[in-house]
Chimera marker file (.cmm) of the C-alpha trace (Angstrom):
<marker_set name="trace">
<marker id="1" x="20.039" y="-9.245" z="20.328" r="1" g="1" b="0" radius="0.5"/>
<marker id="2" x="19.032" y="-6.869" z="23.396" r="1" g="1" b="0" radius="0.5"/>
<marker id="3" x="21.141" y="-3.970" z="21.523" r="1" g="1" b="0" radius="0.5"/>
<marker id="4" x="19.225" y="-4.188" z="18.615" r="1" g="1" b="0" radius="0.5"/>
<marker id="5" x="15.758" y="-4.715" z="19.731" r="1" g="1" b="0" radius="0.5"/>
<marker id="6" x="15.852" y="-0.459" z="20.463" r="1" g="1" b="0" radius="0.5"/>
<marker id="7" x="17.223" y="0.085" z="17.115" r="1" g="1" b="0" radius="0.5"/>
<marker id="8" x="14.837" y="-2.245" z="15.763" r="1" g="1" b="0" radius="0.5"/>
<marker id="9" x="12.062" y="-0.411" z="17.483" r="1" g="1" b="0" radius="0.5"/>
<marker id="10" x="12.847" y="2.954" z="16.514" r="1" g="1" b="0" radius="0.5"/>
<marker id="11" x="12.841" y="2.034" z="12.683" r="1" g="1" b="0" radius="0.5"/>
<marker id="12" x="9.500" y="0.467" z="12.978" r="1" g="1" b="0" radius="0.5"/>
<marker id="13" x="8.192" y="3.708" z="14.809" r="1" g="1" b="0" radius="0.5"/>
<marker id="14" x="9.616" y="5.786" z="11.912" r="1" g="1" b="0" radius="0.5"/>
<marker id="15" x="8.120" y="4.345" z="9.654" r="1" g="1" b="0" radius="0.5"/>
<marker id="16" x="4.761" y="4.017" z="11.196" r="1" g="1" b="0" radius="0.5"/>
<marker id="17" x="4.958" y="7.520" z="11.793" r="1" g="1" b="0" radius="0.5"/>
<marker id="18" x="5.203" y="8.527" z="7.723" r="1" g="1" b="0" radius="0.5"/>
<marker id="19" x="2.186" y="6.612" z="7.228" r="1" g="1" b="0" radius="0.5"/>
<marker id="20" x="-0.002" y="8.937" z="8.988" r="1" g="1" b="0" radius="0.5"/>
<marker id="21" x="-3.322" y="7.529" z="10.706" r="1" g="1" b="0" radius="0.5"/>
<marker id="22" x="-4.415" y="3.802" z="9.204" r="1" g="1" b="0" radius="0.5"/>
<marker id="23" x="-7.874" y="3.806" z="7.078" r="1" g="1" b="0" radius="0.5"/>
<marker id="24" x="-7.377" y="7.349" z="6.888" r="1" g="1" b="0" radius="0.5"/>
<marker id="25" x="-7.660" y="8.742" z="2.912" r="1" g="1" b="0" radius="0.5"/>
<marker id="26" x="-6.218" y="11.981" z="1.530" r="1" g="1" b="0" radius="0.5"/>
<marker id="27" x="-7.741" y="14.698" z="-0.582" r="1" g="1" b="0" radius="0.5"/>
<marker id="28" x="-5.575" y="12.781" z="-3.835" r="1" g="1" b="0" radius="0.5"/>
<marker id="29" x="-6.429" y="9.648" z="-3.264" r="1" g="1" b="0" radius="0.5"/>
<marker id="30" x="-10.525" y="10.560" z="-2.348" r="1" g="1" b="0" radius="0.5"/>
<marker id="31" x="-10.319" y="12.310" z="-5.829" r="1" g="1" b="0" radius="0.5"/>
<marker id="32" x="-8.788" y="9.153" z="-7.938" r="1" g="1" b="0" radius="0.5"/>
<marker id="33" x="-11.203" y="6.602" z="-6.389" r="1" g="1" b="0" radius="0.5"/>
<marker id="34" x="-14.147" y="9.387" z="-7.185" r="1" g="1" b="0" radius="0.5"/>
<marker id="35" x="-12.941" y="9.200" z="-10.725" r="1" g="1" b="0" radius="0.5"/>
<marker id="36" x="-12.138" y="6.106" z="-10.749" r="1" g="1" b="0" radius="0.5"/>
<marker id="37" x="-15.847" y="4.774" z="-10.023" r="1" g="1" b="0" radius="0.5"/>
<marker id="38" x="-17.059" y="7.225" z="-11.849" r="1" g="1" b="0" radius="0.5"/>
<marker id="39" x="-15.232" y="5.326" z="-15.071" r="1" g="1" b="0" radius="0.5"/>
<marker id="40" x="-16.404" y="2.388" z="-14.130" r="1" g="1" b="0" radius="0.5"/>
<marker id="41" x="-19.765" y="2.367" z="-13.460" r="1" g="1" b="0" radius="0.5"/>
<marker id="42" x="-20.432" y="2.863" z="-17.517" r="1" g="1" b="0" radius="0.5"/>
<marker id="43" x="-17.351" y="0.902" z="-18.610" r="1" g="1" b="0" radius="0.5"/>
<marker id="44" x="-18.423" y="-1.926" z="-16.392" r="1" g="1" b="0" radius="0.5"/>
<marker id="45" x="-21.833" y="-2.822" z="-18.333" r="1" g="1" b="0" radius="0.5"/>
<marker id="46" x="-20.487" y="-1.180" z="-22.006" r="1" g="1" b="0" radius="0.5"/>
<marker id="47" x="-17.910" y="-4.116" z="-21.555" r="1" g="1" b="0" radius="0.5"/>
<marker id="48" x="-20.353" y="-6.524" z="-20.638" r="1" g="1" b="0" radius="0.5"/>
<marker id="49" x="-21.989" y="-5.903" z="-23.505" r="1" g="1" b="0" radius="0.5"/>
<marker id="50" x="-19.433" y="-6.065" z="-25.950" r="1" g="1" b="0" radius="0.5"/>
<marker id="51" x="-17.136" y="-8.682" z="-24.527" r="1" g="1" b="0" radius="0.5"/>
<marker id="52" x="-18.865" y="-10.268" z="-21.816" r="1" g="1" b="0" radius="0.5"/>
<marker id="53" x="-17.391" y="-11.510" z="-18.516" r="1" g="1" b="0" radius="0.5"/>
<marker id="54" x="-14.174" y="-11.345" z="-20.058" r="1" g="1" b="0" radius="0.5"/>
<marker id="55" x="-14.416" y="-7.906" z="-20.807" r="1" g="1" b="0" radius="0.5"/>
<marker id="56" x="-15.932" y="-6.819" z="-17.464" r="1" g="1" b="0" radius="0.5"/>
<marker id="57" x="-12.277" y="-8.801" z="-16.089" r="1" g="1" b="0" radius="0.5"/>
<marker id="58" x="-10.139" y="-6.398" z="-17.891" r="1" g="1" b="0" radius="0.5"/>
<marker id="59" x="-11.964" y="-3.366" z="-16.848" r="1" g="1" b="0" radius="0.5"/>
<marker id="60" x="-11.936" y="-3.676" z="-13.178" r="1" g="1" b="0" radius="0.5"/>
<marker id="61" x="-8.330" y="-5.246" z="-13.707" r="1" g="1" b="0" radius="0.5"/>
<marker id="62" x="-7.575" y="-2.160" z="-15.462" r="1" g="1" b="0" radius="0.5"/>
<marker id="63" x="-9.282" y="0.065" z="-12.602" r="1" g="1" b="0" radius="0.5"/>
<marker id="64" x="-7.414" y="-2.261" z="-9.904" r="1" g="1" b="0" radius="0.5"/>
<marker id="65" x="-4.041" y="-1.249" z="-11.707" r="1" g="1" b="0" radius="0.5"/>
<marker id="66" x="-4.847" y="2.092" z="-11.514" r="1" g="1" b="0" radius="0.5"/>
<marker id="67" x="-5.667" y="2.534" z="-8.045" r="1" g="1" b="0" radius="0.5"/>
<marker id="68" x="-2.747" y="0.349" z="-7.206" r="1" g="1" b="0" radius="0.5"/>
<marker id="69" x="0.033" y="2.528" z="-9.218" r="1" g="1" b="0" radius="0.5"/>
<marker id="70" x="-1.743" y="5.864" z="-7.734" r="1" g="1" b="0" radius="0.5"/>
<marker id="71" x="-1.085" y="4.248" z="-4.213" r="1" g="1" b="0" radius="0.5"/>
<marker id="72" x="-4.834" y="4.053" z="-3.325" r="1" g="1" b="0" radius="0.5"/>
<marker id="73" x="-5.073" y="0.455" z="-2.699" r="1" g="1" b="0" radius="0.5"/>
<link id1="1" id2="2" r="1" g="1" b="0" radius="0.2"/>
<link id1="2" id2="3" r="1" g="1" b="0" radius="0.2"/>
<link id1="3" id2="4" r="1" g="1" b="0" radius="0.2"/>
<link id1="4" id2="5" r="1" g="1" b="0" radius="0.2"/>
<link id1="5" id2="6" r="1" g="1" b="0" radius="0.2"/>
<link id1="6" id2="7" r="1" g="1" b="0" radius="0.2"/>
<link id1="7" id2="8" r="1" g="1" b="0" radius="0.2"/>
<link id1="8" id2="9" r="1" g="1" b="0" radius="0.2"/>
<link id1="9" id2="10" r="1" g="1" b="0" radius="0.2"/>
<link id1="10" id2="11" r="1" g="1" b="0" radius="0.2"/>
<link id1="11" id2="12" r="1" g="1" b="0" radius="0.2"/>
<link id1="12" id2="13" r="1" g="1" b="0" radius="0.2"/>
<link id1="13" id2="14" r="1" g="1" b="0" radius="0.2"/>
<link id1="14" id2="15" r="1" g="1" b="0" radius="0.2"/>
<link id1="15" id2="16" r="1" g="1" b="0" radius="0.2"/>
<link id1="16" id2="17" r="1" g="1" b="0" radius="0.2"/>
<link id1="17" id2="18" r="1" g="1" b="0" radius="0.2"/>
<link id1="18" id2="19" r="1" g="1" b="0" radius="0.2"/>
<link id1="19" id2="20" r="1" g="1" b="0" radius="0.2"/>
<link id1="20" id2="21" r="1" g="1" b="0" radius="0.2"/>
<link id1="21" id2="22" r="1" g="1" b="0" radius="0.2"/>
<link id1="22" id2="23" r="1" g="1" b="0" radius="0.2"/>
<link id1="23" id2="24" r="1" g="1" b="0" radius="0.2"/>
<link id1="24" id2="25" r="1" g="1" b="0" radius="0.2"/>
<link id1="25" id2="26" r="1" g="1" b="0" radius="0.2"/>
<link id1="26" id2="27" r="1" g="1" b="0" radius="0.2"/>
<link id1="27" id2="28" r="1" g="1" b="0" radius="0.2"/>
<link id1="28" id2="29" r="1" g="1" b="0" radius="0.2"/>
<link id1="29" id2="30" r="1" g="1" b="0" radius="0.2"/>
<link id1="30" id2="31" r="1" g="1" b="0" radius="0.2"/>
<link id1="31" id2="32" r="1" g="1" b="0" radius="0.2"/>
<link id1="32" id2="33" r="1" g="1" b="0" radius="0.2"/>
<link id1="33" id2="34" r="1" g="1" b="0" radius="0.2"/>
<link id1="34" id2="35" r="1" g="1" b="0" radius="0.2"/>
<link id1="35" id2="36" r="1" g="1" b="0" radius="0.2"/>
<link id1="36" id2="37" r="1" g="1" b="0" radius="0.2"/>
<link id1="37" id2="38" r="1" g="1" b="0" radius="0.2"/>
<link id1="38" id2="39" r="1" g="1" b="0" radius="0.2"/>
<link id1="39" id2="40" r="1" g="1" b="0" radius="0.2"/>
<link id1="40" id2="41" r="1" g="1" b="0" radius="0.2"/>
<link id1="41" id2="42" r="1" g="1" b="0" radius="0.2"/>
<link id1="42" id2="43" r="1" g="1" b="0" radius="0.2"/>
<link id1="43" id2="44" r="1" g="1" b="0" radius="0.2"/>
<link id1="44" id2="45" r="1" g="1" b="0" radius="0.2"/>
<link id1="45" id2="46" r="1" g="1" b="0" radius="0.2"/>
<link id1="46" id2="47" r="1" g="1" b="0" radius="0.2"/>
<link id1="47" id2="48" r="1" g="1" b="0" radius="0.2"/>
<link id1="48" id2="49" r="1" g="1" b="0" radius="0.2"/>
<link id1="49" id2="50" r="1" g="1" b="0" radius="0.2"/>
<link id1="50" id2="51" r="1" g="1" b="0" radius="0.2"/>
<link id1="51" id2="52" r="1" g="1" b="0" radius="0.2"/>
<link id1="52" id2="53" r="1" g="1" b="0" radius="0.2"/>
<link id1="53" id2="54" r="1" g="1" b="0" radius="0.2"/>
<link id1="54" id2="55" r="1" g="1" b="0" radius="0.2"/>
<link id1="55" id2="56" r="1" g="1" b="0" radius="0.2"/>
<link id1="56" id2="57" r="1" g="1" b="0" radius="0.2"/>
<link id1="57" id2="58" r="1" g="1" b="0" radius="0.2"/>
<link id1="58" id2="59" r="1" g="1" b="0" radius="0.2"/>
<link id1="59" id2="60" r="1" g="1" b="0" radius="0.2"/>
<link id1="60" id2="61" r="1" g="1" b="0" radius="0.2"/>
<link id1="61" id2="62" r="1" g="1" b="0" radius="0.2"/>
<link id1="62" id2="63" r="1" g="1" b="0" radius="0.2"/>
<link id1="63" id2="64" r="1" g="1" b="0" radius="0.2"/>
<link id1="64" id2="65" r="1" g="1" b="0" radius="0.2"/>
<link id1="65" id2="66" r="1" g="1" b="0" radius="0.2"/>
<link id1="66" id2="67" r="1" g="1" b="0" radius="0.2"/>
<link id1="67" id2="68" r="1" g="1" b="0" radius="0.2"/>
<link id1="68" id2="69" r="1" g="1" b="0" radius="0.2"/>
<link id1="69" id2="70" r="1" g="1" b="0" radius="0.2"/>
<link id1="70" id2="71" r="1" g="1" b="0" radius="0.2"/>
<link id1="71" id2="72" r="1" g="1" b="0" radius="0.2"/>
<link id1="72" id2="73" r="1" g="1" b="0" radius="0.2"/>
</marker_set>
């Protein structure tokens, strides 16, 4: 267990290290949640109108999914 606690240690480091600083946002992903509020600040009430709660659900779901596959969230 002692010989692998080093090992262990290093690989945590490493990755740490790729991550950059925490809380800290790059240019790409400061320009996708830019657009992405500025989609849903008009789709957000257009839903409500249309389909209600339900349909103010799916947008931000939608928006969520987004931001999640771009790596934002």
């Amino acid at each position: 267990m002692e010989r692998l606690e080093p090992l262990i240690e290093a690989k945590i480091d490493e990755r740490l290290g790729k991550r950059g600083a925490p809380g800290k946002l790059d240019q790409r992903q400061v320009g996708a949640l830019a657009i992405t509020l500025g989609l849903a600040i008009p789709l957000t009430p257009v839903a409500g109108g249309i389909a209600g709660l339900t349909g103010i659900a799916v947008v931000w779901a939608a928006i969520l999914f987004i931001l999640w596959r771009l790596r934002v969230l």
